[in-house]
C-alpha positions as CSV (number, residue, x, y, z in Angstrom):
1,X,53.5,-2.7,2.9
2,X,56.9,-2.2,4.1
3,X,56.3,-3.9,7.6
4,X,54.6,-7.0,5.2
5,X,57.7,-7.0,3.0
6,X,60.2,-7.3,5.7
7,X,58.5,-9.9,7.5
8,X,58.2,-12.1,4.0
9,X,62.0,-11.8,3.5
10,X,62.8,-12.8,6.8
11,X,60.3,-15.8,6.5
12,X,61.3,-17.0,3.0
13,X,64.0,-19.3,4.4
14,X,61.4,-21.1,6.6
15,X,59.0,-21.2,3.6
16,X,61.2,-22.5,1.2
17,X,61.8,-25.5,3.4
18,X,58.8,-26.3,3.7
19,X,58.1,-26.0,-0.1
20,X,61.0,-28.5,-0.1
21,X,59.6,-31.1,2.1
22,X,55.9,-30.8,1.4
23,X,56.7,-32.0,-2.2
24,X,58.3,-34.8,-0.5
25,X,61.9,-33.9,-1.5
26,X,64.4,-35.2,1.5
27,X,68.1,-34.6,0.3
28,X,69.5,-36.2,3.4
29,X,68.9,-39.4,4.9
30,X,67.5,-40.1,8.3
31,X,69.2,-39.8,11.5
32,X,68.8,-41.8,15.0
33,X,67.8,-39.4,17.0
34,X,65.3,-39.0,20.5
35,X,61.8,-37.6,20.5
36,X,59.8,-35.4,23.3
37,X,60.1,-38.4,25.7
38,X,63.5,-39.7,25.2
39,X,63.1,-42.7,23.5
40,X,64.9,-43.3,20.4
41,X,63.6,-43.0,16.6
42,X,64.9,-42.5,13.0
43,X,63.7,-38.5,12.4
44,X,64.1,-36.8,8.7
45,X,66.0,-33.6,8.9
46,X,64.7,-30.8,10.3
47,X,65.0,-26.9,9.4
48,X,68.5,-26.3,10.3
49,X,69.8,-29.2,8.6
50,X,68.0,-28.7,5.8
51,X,68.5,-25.3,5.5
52,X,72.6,-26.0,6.1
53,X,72.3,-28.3,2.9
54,X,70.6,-25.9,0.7
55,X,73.6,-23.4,1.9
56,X,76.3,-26.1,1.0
57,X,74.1,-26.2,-2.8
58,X,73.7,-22.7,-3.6
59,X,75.4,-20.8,-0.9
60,X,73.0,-18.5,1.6
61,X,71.5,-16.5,-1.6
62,X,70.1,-20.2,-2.2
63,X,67.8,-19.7,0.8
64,X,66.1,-16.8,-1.2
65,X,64.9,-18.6,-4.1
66,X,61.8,-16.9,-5.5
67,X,61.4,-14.1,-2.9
68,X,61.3,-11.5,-5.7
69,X,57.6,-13.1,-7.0
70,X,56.5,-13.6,-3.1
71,X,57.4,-9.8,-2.6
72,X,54.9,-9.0,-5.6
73,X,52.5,-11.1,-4.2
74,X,52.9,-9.3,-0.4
75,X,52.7,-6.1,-1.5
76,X,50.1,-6.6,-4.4
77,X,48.0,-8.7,-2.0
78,X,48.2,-5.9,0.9
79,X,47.5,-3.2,-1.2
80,X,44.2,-5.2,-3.0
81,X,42.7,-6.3,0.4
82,X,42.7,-2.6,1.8
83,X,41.1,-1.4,-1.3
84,X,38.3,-4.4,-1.4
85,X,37.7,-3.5,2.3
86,X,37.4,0.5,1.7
87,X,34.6,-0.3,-1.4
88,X,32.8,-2.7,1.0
89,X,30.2,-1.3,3.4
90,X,31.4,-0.9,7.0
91,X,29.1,-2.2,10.2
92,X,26.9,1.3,11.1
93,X,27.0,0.0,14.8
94,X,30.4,0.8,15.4
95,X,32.6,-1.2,18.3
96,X,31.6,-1.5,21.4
97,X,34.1,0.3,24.4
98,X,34.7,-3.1,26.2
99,X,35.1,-5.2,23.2
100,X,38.8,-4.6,22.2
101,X,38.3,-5.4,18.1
102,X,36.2,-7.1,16.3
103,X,33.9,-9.1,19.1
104,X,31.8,-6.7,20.9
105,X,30.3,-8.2,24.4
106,X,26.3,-8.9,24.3
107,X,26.1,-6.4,27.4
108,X,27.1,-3.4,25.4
109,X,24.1,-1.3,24.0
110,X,25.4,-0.9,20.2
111,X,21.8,0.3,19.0
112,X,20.1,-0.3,15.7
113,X,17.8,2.6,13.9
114,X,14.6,2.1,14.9
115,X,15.9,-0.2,17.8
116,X,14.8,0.1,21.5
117,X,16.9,1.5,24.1
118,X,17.0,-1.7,25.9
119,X,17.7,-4.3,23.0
120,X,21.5,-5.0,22.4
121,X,22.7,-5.4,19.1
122,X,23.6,-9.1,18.3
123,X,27.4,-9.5,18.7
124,X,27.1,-12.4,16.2
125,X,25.5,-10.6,13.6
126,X,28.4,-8.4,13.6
127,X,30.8,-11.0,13.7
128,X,29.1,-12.6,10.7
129,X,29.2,-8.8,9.0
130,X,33.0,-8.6,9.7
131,X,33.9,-12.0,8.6
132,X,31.9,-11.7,5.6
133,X,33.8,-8.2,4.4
134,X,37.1,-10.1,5.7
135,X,36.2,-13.5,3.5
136,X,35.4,-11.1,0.5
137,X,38.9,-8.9,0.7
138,X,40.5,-11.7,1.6
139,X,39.8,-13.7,-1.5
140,X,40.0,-10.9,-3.4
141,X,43.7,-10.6,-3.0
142,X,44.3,-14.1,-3.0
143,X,42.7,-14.3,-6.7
144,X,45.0,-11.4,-7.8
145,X,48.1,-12.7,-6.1
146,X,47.6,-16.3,-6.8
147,X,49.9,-15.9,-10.6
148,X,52.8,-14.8,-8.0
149,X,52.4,-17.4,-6.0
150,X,52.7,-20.3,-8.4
151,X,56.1,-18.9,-9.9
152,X,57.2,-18.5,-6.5
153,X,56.6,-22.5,-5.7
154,X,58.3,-23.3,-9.0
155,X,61.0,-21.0,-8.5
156,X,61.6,-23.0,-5.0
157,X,61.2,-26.5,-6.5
158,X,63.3,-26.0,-8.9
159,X,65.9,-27.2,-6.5
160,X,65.2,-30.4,-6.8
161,X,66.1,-31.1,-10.4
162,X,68.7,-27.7,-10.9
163,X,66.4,-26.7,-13.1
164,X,66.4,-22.9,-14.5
165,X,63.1,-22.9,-16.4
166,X,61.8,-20.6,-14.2
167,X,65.2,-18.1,-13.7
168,X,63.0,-14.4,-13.7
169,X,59.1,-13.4,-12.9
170,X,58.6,-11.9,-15.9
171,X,59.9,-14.3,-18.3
172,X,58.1,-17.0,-15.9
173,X,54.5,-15.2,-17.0
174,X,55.6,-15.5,-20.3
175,X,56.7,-19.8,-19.9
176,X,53.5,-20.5,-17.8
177,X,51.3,-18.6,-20.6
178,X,53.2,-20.8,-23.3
179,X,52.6,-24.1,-22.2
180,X,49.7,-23.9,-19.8
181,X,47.3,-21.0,-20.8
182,X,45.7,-18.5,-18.4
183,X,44.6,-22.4,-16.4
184,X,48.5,-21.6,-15.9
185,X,48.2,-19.3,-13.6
186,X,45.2,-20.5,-11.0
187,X,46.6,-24.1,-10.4
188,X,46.0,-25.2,-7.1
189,X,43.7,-21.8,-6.5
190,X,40.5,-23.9,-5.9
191,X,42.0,-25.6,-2.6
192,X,43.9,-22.6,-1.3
193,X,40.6,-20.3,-1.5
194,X,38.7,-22.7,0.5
195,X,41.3,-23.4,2.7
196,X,41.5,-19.5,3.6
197,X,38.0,-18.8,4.1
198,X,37.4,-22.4,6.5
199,X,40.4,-20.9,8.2
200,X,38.9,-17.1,8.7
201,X,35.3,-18.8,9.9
202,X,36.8,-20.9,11.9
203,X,39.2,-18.6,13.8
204,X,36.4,-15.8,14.0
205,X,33.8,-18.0,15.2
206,X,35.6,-20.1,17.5
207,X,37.4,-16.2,18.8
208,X,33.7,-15.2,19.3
209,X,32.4,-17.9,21.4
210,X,35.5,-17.5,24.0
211,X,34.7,-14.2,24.3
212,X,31.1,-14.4,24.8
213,X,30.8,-17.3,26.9
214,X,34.2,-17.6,28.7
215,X,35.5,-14.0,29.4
216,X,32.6,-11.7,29.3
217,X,31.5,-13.8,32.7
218,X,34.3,-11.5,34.2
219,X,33.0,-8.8,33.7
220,X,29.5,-9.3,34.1
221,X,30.5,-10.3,37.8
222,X,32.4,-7.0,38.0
223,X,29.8,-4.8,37.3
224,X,28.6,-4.0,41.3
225,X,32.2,-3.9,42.4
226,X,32.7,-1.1,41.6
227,X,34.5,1.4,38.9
228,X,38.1,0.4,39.4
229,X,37.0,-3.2,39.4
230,X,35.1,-3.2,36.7
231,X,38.3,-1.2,34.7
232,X,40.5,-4.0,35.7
233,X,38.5,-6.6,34.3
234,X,37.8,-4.5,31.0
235,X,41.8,-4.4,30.9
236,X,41.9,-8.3,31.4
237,X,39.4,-9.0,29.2
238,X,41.1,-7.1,26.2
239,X,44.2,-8.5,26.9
240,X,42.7,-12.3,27.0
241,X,40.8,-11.6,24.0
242,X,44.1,-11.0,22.1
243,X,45.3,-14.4,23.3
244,X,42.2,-16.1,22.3
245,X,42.3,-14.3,19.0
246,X,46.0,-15.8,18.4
247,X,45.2,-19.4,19.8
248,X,42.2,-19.8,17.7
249,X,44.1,-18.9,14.8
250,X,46.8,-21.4,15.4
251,X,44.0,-23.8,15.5
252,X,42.3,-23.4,12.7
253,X,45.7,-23.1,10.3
254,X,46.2,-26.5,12.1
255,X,43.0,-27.8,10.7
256,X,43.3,-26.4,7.5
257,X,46.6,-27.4,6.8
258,X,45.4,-29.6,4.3
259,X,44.2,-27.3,1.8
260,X,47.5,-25.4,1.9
261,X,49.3,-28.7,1.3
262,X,47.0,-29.8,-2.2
263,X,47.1,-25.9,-3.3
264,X,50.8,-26.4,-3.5
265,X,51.5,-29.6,-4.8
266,X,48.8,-28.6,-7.5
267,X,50.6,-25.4,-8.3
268,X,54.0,-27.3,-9.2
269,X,52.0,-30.4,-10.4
270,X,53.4,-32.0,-13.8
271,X,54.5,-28.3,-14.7
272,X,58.1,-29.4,-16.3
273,X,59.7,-29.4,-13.0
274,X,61.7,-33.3,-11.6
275,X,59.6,-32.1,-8.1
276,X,56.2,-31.5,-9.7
277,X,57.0,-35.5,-11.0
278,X,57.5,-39.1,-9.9
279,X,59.2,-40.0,-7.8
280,X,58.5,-36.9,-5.9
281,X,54.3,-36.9,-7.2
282,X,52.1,-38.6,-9.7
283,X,49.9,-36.2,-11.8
284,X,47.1,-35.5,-10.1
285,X,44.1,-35.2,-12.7
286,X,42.4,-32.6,-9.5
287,X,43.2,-31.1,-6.6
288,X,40.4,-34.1,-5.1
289,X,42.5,-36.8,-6.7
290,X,45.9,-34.8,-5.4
291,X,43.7,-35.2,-1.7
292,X,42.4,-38.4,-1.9
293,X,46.2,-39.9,-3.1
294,X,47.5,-37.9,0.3
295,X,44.9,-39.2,2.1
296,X,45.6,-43.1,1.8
297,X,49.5,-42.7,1.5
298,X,48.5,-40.9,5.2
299,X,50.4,-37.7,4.1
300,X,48.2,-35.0,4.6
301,X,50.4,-33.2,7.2
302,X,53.6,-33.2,5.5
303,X,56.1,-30.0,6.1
304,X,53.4,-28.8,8.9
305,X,56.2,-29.9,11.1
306,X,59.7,-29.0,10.2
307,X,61.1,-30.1,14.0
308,X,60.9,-33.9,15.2
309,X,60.3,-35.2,12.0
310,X,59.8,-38.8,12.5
311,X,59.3,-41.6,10.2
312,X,56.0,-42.7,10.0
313,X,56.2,-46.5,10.3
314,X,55.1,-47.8,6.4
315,X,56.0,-44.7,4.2
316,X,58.8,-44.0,1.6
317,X,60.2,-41.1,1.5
318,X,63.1,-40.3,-1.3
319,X,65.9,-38.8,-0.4
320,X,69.8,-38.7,-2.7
């Protein structure tokens, strides 16, 4: 929890940024500038410059906007998913030696009751088993968190119209349940959950077919060379595994990204807020509508970039 808590304080500058721009708020105008291949282009500002203006607003504190509710959400979140996961039932196989985590190879011998001596467990049915008590904790703590993490949005977007409506967490519950109901406190949940568990299948998955079928063909070649050279390909493996693991992650936050851009422009849709309003957003009657809308205006990966931000020929952007 602590670990979690220090990471989200460091991050919250970055996040709040991109809270910023995914609503489509851009407080400076654009700058001639050169891209990857050194031709010229008119790019939007980019982290530093943004961040530098939000400093000139509110001083450095200003960077820190709604970290108290995000720090809730961490901790409450952390503490939920390790419960969810201790109530669920663990896989009675075990982990295989040469695995390293998660994605035992189909060579290792992880016997079933009842099973014969020479008939290997299925490594994808205990990927599926994993993923599955993952997807459950997972969700678990994004359902109880999700409250903290729509006052932390408006808490951020209230930059954009030096609004105050949302000045404390507690008093925040107490607004939200006022004018929205318990509805309040879930918008933008549907798009986020499913965004999450896409995102989990597809890292896992895609994790597990590396492993099978591109680095466990190491160290089935290995195996008549001989201890030591069968020990330095179990080494390798693990190691590439844990490359895979964060590659295929990357991937499928890339292809996801979507979902995490709807969940938050829902959560701070027509709440009170100038950035939750035209010019910034219509109101969105769904989180489909709010996707569709993205879709033809070609914005669905806005803020996933917050370097070389270039003008896409045909959109308007707002800016002061």
């Amino acid at each position: 929890v602590l670990l979690g808590s220090g990471l989200t304080v460091l991050s919250q500058p970055l996040m709040y940024v991109k809270v910023l721009v995914q609503v489509g708020y851009e407080p400076l105008p654009p700058t001639l500038g050169r891209n990857i291949f050194g031709r010229q282009v008119y790019q939007l500002p980019g982290l530093f410059s943004y961040a530098k203006h939000i400093v000139k607003v509110d001083g450095r504190a200003g960077l820190f906007k709604g970290l108290a509710p995000r720090l809730c959400s961490s901790a409450i979140g952390t503490v939920v998913h390790s419960k969810v996961l201790q109530e669920l039932p663990t896989s009675p196989w075990g982990q295989c030696p040469l695995s390293g985590g998660l994605f035992p190879p189909d060579s290792c011998f992880l016997l079933q009751p009842g099973a014969s001596k020479k008939e290997p467990v299925s490594s994808l049915e205990q990927v599926l088993k994993e993923t599955s008590r993952e997807m459950v904790a997972r969700s678990a703590a994004t359902l109880i968190t999700h409250p903290f993490h729509v006052i932390t949005l408006r808490c951020m977007v209230q930059f954009i119209g030096r609004e105050t409506k949302y000045s404390g967490t507690l008093s925040a519950f107490t607004t939200i349940y006022r004018e929205e109901g318990i509805l309040g406190f879930f918008a933008g949940l549907i798009p986020r959950l499913l965004g999450d568990i896409l995102s989990l299948w597809l890292c896992n998955m895609l994790a597990y077919l590396i492993n099978t079928y591109a680095l466990e063909n190491g160290v089935g070649s290995a195996l008549g060379s001989g201890v030591l050279s069968l020990l330095s390909q179990v080494s390798t493996m693990t190691e590439m595994k844990s490359y895979s693991q964060a590659v295929t992650g990357f991937f499928a936050s890339m292809l996801t990204y979507p979902f995490v851009l709807v969940s938050n422009l829902m959560a701070v849709n027509n709440c009170g807020l100038a950035g939750g309003l035209l010019p910034y957003a219509p109101t969105y009657s769904s989180w489909l509508d709010c996707w569709s809308q993205l879709h033809r205006e070609g914005n669905m990966s806005r803020g996933n970039s917050l370097f070389f931000r270039k003008i896409p020929a045909g959109k308007r952007y707002v800016w002061e």
